[in-house]
VMD Tcl script that draws the C-alpha trace (Angstrom):
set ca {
  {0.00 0.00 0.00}
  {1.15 3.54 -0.68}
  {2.30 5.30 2.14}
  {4.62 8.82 2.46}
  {6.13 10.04 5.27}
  {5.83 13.85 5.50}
  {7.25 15.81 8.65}
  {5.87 14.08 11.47}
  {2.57 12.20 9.80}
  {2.96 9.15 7.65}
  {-0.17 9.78 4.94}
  {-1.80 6.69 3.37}
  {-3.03 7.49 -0.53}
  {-3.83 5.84 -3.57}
  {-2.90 7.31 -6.62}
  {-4.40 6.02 -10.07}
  {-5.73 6.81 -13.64}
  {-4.42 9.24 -16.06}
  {-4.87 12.22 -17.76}
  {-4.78 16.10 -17.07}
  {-6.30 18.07 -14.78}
  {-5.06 15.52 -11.69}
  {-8.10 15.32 -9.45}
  {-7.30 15.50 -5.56}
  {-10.19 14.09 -3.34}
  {-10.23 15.28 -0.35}
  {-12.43 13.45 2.78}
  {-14.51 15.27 5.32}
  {-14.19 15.19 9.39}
  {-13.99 11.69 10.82}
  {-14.23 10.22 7.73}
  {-11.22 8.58 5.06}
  {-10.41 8.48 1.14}
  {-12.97 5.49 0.72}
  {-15.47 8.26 0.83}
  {-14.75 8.77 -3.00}
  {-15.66 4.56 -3.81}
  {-18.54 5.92 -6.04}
  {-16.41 8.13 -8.14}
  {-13.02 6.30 -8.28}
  {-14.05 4.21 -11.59}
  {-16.16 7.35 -13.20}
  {-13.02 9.65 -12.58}
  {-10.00 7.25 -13.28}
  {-11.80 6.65 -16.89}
  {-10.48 10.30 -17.59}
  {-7.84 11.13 -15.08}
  {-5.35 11.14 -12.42}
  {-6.65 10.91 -9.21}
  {-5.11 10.92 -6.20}
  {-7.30 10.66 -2.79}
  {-5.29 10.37 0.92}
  {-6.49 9.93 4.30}
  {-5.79 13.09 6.28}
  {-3.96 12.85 9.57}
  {-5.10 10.85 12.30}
  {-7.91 9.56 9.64}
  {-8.60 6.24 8.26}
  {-4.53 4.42 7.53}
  {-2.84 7.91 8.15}
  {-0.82 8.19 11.52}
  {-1.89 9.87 14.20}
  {0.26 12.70 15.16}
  {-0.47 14.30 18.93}
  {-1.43 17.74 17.13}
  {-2.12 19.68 13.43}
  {-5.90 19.26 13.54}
  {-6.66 22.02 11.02}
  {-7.76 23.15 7.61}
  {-4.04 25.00 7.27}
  {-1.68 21.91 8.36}
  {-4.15 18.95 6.48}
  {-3.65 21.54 3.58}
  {0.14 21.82 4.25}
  {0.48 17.51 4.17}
  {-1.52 17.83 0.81}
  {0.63 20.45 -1.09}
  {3.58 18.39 0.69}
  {2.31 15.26 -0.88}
  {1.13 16.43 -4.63}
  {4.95 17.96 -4.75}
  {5.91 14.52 -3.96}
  {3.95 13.11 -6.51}
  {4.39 15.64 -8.86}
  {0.75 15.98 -10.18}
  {1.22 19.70 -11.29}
  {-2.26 21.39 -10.89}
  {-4.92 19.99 -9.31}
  {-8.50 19.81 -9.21}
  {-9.22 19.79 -5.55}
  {-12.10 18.13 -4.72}
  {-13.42 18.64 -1.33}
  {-16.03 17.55 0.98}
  {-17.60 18.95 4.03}
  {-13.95 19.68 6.30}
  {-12.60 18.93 2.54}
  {-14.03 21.72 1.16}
  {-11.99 23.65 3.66}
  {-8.86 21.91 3.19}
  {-9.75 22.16 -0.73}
  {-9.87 26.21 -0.37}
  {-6.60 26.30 1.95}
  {-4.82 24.99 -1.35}
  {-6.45 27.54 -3.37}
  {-5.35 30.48 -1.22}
  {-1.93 29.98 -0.11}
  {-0.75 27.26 -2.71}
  {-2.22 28.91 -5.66}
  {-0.02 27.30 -7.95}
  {-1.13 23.78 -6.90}
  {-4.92 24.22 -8.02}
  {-6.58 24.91 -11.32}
  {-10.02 24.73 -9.55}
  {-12.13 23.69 -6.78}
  {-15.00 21.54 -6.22}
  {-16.45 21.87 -2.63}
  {-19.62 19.48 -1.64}
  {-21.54 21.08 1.45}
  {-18.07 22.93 2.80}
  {-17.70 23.28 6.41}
  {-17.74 26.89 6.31}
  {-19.71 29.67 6.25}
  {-21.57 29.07 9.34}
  {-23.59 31.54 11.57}
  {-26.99 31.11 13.81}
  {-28.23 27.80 14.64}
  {-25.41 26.24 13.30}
  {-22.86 28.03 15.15}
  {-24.50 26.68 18.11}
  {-25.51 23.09 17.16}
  {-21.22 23.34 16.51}
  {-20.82 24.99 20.12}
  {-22.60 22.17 21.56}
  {-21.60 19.26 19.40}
  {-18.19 19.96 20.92}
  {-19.39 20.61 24.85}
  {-20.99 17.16 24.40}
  {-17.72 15.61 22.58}
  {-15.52 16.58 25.32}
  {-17.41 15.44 28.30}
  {-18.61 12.01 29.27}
  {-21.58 11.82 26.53}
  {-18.87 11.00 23.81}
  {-21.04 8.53 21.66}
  {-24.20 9.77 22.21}
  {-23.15 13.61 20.83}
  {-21.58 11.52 17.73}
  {-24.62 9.59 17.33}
  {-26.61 12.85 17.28}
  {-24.68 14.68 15.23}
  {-24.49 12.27 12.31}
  {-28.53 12.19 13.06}
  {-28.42 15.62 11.96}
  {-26.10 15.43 9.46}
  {-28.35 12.68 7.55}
  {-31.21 13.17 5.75}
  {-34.94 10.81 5.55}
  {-33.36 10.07 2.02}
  {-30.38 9.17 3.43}
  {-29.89 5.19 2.67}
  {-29.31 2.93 6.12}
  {-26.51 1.33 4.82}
  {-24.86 4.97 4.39}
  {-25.78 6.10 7.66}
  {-24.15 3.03 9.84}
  {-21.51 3.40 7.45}
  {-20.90 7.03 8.77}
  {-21.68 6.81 12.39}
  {-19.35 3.57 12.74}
  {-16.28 4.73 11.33}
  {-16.85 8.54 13.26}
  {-16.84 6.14 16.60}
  {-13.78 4.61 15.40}
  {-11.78 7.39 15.13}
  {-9.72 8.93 17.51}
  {-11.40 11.03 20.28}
  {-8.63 13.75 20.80}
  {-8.70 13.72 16.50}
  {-12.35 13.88 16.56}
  {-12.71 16.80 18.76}
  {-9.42 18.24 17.44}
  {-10.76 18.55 14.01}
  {-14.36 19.92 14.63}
  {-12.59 22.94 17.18}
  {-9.48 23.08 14.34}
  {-12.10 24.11 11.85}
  {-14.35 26.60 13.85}
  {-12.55 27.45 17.41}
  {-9.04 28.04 16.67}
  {-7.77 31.92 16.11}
  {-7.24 31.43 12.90}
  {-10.51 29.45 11.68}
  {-12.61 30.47 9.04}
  {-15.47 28.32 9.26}
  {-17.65 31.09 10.78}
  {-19.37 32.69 8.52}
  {-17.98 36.49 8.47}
  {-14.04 34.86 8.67}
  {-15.02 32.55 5.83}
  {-16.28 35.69 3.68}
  {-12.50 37.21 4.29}
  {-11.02 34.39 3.48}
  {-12.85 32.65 1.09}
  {-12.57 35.85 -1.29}
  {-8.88 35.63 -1.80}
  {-9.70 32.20 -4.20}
  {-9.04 32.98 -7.45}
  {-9.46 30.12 -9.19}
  {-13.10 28.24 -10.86}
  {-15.14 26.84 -8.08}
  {-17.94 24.41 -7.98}
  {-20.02 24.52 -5.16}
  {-22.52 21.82 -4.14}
  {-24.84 22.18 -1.47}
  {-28.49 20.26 0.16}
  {-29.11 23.80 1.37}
  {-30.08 26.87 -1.06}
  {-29.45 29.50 1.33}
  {-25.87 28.41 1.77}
  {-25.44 27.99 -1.47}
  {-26.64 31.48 -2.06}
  {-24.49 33.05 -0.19}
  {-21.04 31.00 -1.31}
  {-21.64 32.01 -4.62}
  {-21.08 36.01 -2.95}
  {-17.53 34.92 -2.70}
  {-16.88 33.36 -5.84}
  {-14.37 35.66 -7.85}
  {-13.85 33.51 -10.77}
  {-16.50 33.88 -13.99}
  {-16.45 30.17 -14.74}
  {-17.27 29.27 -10.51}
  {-20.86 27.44 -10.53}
  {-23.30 26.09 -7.94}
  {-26.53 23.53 -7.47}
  {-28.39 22.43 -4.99}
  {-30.02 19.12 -4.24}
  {-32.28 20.29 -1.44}
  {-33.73 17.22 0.79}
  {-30.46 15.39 0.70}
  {-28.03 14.54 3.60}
  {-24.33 15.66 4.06}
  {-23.02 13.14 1.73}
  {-24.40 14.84 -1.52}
  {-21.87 12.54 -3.61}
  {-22.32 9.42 -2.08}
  {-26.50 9.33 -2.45}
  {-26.59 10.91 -6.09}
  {-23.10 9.22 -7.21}
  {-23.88 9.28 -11.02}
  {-25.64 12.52 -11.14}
  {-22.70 14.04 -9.42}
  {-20.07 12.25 -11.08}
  {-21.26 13.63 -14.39}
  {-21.56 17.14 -13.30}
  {-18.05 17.37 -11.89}
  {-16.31 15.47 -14.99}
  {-18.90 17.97 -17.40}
  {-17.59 21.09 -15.67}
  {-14.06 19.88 -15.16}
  {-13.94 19.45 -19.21}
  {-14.87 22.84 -20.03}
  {-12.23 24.55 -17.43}
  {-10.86 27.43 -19.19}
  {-7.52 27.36 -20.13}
  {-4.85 28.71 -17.61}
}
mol new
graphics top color blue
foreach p $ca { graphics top sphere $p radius 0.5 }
foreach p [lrange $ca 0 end-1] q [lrange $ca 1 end] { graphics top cylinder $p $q radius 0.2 }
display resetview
């Protein structure tokens, strides 16, 4: 299996297909690269793709600290130098929108564009606070239960069963100090920008094409206010659960390879 050792994390990836633009997939919180299993075959027919697990996730190591979007950003950049990909497509969902962004900003010259599927960023009201709590609960004695609420939430009715043991399971499995780590590394740290007025500062220094995919219109409303590249899209699919590319696998598949193929020219 295909392991690199970076400064003080040993990454696990898988790195197959041809063809230009490389895609990167990048995982969400608590989850691992076999999140992309529905699009490996679909995007390997026309490129490169190269998806790792992110510190302390799935086969990665699990280092005692760098729980952020910045330093799981930093191991990517580290590893597509390694591999020498040239520009990516950064694919990114939920935290991996995040990480996905980090690239655009302050490795510009790594990404040609962005996909993000429901980002975790841009967050204000209700679910500032459903965050604020998720993470009281995580870090007292109610460990499992908060999880098993939280991936409640994060499902939808037309969420399949299979998908939601799937989820909960391997989020139970995974480190605590990572789990909580993560989640406070993406909204609690000084320098987050998962709330929603540090995401609009930051998010507006991507220059590149960005494809946003959200269940939720008014969030997707409002990323496209940061979008500063003509070609940058959005959709919704309104009803569905966190996972948008997991339940509509074919329907997504062909939108990202569709918009992928008509990236303007660098």
């Amino acid at each position: 299996m295909p392991f690199t050792d970076l400064t003080g994390v040993r990454l696990f990836y898988t790195d197959e297909g041809s063809g230009d633009p490389c895609l990167l997939l990048i995982h969400g919180w608590t989850c691992d690269s076999q999140d992309w299993r529905g699009q490996f075959d679909a995007f390997t027919e026309r490129h490169r793709v190269v998806a790792a697990d992110n510190r302390g996730h799935g086969q990665s190591s699990v280092p005692a600290d760098g729980y952020t979007p910045r330093v799981f950003a930093q191991d990517l950049a580290r590893l597509l130098e390694i591999l020498k990909t040239g520009p990516v497509v950064a694919v990114g969902h939920s935290l991996g929108g995040a990480i996905a962004s980090v690239l655009a900003v302050e490795y510009p010259d790594t990404v040609r564009a962005v996909v993000v599927i429901d980002p975790a960023y841009g967050v204000e009201g209700q679910r500032t606070t459903f965050i604020a709590d998720a993470l009281s609960g995580l870090r007292g004695p109610d460990f499992n239960k908060t999880l098993e609420t939280v991936f409640g939430v994060l499902d939808a009715a037309e969420t399949p069963p299979a998908l939601r043991t799937w989820h909960s399971q391997r989020a139970l499995g995974t480190d605590r100090a990572v789990v909580v780590d993560t989640l406070a590394g993406i909204y609690e740290v000084r320098e987050q920008f998962g709330q929603r007025a540090e995401s609009e500062q930051y998010l507006g220094q991507r220059r590149c094409p960005v494809l946003a995919i959200y269940a939720d219109p008014a969030r997707a409303a409002w990323e496209v206010t940061t979008h500063q590249h003509a070609y940058s899209r959005h959709l919704t699919w309104e009803g569905s659960g966190h996972w948008l590319h997991q339940e509509h696998p074919d329907e997504f598949n062909s939108i990202v390879l569709d918009w992928i193929a008509g990236l303007p020219e660098q």
